[in-house]
N, C-alpha and C positions, 0 to 999 in steps of 0.2 A: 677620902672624898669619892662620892660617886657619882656620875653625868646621868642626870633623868631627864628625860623627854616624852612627850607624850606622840601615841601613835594612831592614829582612825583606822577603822578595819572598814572598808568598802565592801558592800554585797558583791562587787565582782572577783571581790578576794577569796571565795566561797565555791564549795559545789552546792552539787545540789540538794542535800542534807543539811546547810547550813554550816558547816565546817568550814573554817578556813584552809586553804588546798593549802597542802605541804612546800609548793613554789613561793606561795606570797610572803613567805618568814625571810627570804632572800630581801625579799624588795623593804622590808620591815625595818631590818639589818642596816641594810642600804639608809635607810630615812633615818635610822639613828647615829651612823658615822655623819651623815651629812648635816646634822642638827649639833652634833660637836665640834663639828670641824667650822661650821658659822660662827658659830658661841665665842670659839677661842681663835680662830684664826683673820674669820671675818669674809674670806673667800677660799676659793679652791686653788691657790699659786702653790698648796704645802701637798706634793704629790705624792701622798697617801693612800699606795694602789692596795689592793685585794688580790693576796697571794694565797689564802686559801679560808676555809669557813666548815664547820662541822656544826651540826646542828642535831640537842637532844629535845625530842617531842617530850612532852612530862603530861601534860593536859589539854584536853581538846580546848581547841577557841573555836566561839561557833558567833554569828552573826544573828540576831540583833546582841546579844546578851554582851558580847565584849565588844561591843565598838569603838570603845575608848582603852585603849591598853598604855598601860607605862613598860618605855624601857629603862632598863639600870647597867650601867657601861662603867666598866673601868679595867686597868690594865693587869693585867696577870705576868708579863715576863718582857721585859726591853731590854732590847741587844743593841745593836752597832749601825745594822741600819733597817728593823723588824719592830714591831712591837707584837705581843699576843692581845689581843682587846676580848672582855669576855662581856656578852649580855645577855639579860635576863628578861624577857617578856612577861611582864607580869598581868593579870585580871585588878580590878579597880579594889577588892577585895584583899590581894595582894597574894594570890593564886598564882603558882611559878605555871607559866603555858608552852614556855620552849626558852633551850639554853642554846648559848653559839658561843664559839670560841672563833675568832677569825684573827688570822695573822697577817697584818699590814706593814707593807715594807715601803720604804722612803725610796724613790727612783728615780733617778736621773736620765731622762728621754733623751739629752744629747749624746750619753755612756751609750746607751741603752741598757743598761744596769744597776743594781742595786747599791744606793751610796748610803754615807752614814747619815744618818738623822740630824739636822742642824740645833744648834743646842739652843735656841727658842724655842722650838718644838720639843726637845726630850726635857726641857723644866714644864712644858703643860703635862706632857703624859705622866711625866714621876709624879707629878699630886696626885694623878687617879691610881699608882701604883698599890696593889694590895696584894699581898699573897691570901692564896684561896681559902686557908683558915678565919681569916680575920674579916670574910664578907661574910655580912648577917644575910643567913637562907630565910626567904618568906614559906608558905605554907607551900 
């Protein structure tokens, strides 16, 4: 199973070539953890921080032409209190425009530390589990 969400690209997400600036895949990222974590969770009480993000460009996105983009999210490796999420920016076409791997760890603000994932939580992310052979690549 894979989490699709749909993304708007804003003209202020652009330079001045009509490019989408290399920042705004951050905030992209962002808007598709946060469109999953609604879906399955319903609010933000599942403290799901952002412990790190790596991001591969593959194809420009450029404004007006992609203003509608799909993400495709699911997990790639869950551990104890981590998961790896990988997504996929795709063009309406189904044109790969940028990949991220970002690793979210479950935290407990009273610790101030990383706890293990509560097992309502790791039964949502094991459905979107895939190992990275078995995701179908778009163009």
């Amino acid at each position: 199973m894979f989490h699709e969400s749909s993304i708007r690209v804003r003209f202020r997400d652009t330079d001045m070539y009509g490019h989408v600036n290399n920042a705004s895949y951050a905030t992209f990222m962002e808007e598709a953890r946060i469109q999953f974590i609604e879906e399955h969770f319903g609010d933000f009480s599942i403290p799901l921080i952002l412990a790190s993000a790596a991001y591969k460009f593959i194809s420009q996105t450029k404004f007006p032409e992609h203003r509608d983009i799909i993400s495709r999210m699911w997990v790639r490796k869950l551990g104890h209190s981590s998961a790896d999420m990988v997504t996929h920016l795709l063009a309406q076409d189904g044109t790969r425009l940028c990949e991220c791997v970002l690793t979210v760890v479950h935290f407990d603000y009273e610790a101030q530390k990383a706890a293990r994932i509560p097992d309502d939580v790791r039964r949502v992310l094991e459905r979107y589990l895939h190992a990275e052979e078995d995701v179908p690549y778009d163009k």
